[in-house]
N, C-alpha and C positions, 0 to 999 in steps of 0.2 A: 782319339779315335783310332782303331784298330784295322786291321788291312780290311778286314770285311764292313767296316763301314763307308773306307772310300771305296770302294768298289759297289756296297749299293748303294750310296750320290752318284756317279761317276753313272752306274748303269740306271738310276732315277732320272739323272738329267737327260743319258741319249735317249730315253725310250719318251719321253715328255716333244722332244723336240723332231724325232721319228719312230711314230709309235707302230710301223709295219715291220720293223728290228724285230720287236717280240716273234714274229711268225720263223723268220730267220733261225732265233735264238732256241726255240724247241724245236726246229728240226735239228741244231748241229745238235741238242742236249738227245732225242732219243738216234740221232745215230749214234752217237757216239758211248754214252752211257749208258741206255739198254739194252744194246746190243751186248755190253761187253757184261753185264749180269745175265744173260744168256751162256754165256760162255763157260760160269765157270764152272757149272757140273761137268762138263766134257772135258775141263783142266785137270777136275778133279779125278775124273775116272782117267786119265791117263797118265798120270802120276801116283796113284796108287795100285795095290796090288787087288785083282779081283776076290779076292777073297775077303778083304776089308770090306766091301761093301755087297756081298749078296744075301741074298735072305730067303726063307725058307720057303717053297713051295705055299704054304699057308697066308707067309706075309705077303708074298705076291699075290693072291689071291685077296686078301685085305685090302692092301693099295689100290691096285683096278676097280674092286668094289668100292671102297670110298671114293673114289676119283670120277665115276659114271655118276654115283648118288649125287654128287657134289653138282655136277654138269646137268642136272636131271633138275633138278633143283634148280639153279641160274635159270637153265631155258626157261622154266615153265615159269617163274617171273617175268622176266623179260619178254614171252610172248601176251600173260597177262598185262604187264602194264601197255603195249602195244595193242592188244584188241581192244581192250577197257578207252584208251584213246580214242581208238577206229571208231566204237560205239557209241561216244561222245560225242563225236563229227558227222556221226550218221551215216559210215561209210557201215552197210554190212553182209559183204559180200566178199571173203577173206581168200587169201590167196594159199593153194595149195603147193606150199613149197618143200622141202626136205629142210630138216626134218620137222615132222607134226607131230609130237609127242602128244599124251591122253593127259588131259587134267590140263590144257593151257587152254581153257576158255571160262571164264566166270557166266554162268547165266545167270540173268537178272543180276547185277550187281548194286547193291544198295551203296551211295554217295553223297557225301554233303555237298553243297553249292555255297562257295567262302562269297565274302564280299566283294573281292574283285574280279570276283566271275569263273575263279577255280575250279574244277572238281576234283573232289579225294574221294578214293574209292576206299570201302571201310571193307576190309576181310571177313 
Protein backbone atom coordinates (compact mmCIF):
# COMPACT_ATOMS: atom_id res chain seq x y z
CA UNK A 1 0.00 0.00 0.00
CA UNK A 2 1.31 3.27 -1.12
CA UNK A 3 1.56 6.66 0.96
CA UNK A 4 -1.93 7.62 -0.48
CA UNK A 5 -3.46 4.61 0.74
CA UNK A 6 -2.50 5.04 4.51
CA UNK A 7 -3.43 8.32 4.36
CA UNK A 8 -6.91 7.51 3.05
CA UNK A 9 -7.32 4.65 6.12
CA UNK A 10 -5.82 6.93 8.48
CA UNK A 11 -8.24 9.78 7.14
CA UNK A 12 -11.29 6.89 6.71
CA UNK A 13 -10.81 5.88 10.20
CA UNK A 14 -10.77 9.71 11.91
CA UNK A 15 -13.66 10.83 9.92
CA UNK A 16 -15.82 7.45 10.97
CA UNK A 17 -15.00 8.11 14.55
CA UNK A 18 -15.47 12.17 14.28
CA UNK A 19 -17.37 12.85 11.47
CA UNK A 20 -17.60 17.04 12.14
CA UNK A 21 -13.36 16.82 10.99
CA UNK A 22 -14.92 16.80 7.54
CA UNK A 23 -16.37 20.59 8.05
CA UNK A 24 -12.69 21.49 9.44
CA UNK A 25 -11.14 19.72 6.63
CA UNK A 26 -12.74 21.96 3.57
CA UNK A 27 -12.39 24.93 5.35
CA UNK A 28 -8.43 24.54 5.72
CA UNK A 29 -8.63 22.77 1.93
CA UNK A 30 -10.41 26.16 0.35
CA UNK A 31 -8.24 28.48 2.47
CA UNK A 32 -5.69 27.18 1.58
CA UNK A 33 -5.85 25.72 -1.98
CA UNK A 34 -8.18 28.15 -3.61
CA UNK A 35 -6.91 30.82 -2.68
CA UNK A 36 -3.59 30.06 -3.88
CA UNK A 37 -5.27 29.15 -7.66
CA UNK A 38 -6.38 32.52 -7.38
CA UNK A 39 -3.17 33.88 -7.22
CA UNK A 40 -1.52 32.80 -9.99
CA UNK A 41 -2.53 35.08 -12.72
CA UNK A 42 -1.23 38.01 -10.67
CA UNK A 43 2.27 35.73 -10.41
CA UNK A 44 2.01 35.53 -13.70
CA UNK A 45 1.54 39.05 -14.81
CA UNK A 46 4.12 40.07 -12.46
CA UNK A 47 6.86 38.06 -13.62
CA UNK A 48 6.25 38.60 -17.11
CA UNK A 49 6.67 41.32 -19.43
CA UNK A 50 3.50 43.30 -20.44
CA UNK A 51 3.87 42.79 -23.72
CA UNK A 52 3.71 38.92 -23.47
CA UNK A 53 0.27 38.91 -22.57
CA UNK A 54 -1.76 41.92 -24.10
CA UNK A 55 -4.12 41.55 -26.94
CA UNK A 56 -5.60 43.54 -29.27
CA UNK A 57 -8.20 46.11 -28.83
CA UNK A 58 -10.62 43.33 -30.75
CA UNK A 59 -9.70 40.51 -28.39
CA UNK A 60 -10.50 42.59 -25.57
CA UNK A 61 -13.50 43.27 -26.94
CA UNK A 62 -14.16 39.25 -27.61
CA UNK A 63 -13.30 38.49 -23.96
CA UNK A 64 -15.70 40.85 -22.27
CA UNK A 65 -18.19 39.73 -24.82
CA UNK A 66 -17.90 36.20 -24.14
CA UNK A 67 -17.51 36.55 -20.45
CA UNK A 68 -21.17 38.67 -19.99
CA UNK A 69 -22.73 36.01 -22.55
CA UNK A 70 -21.39 33.41 -20.33
CA UNK A 71 -22.75 35.30 -17.00
CA UNK A 72 -25.93 35.89 -18.95
CA UNK A 73 -26.36 32.60 -19.45
CA UNK A 74 -25.63 31.05 -15.74
CA UNK A 75 -27.99 33.82 -14.23
CA UNK A 76 -30.85 33.05 -16.37
CA UNK A 77 -30.60 29.35 -15.37
CA UNK A 78 -30.12 29.79 -12.06
CA UNK A 79 -33.01 32.31 -11.67
CA UNK A 80 -35.10 29.55 -13.68
CA UNK A 81 -34.36 26.70 -11.71
CA UNK A 82 -35.11 29.11 -8.63
CA UNK A 83 -38.57 30.43 -9.83
CA UNK A 84 -39.58 27.02 -11.39
CA UNK A 85 -38.99 25.94 -7.55
CA UNK A 86 -40.84 28.94 -6.08
CA UNK A 87 -43.80 27.88 -8.56
CA UNK A 88 -43.80 24.29 -7.33
CA UNK A 89 -44.15 25.55 -3.59
CA UNK A 90 -46.68 28.02 -4.66
CA UNK A 91 -44.84 30.79 -3.47
CA UNK A 92 -45.64 33.45 -6.51
CA UNK A 93 -44.87 36.54 -5.60
CA UNK A 94 -40.99 36.99 -6.58
CA UNK A 95 -38.70 39.34 -5.28
CA UNK A 96 -37.32 42.37 -6.99
CA UNK A 97 -33.71 42.17 -6.46
CA UNK A 98 -30.57 43.27 -8.66
CA UNK A 99 -30.16 41.96 -10.99
CA UNK A 100 -33.46 40.89 -13.08
CA UNK A 101 -32.34 40.05 -16.26
CA UNK A 102 -35.22 39.34 -19.43
CA UNK A 103 -35.74 35.73 -20.11
CA UNK A 104 -35.33 34.37 -16.34
CA UNK A 105 -38.94 33.32 -15.84
CA UNK A 106 -40.57 30.28 -17.68
CA UNK A 107 -44.40 30.72 -18.17
CA UNK A 108 -46.45 27.85 -17.75
CA UNK A 109 -43.64 25.31 -17.51
CA UNK A 110 -44.47 21.94 -18.61
CA UNK A 111 -43.02 18.99 -15.89
CA UNK A 112 -43.06 15.49 -15.18
CA UNK A 113 -44.02 14.22 -11.52
CA UNK A 114 -41.34 11.12 -10.88
CA UNK A 115 -42.44 8.73 -8.33
CA UNK A 116 -40.96 9.87 -5.42
CA UNK A 117 -42.67 13.06 -5.82
CA UNK A 118 -39.96 15.07 -7.87
CA UNK A 119 -40.51 17.52 -10.29
CA UNK A 120 -38.39 18.04 -13.53
CA UNK A 121 -39.09 20.74 -15.45
CA UNK A 122 -38.85 19.75 -19.31
CA UNK A 123 -37.43 22.90 -21.50
Amino acid sequence: MGLYGYLLEFLWSTLRKRPWLIFRLLYLWSGSTLSQSYVYSVVYMASHDPSSYRFSTAGYVFIFSLLLTAYYIWDCAMAQKSRFKMQTQGITKFRKTFPQLPGCVVENPTYIQTAHGYVICIP
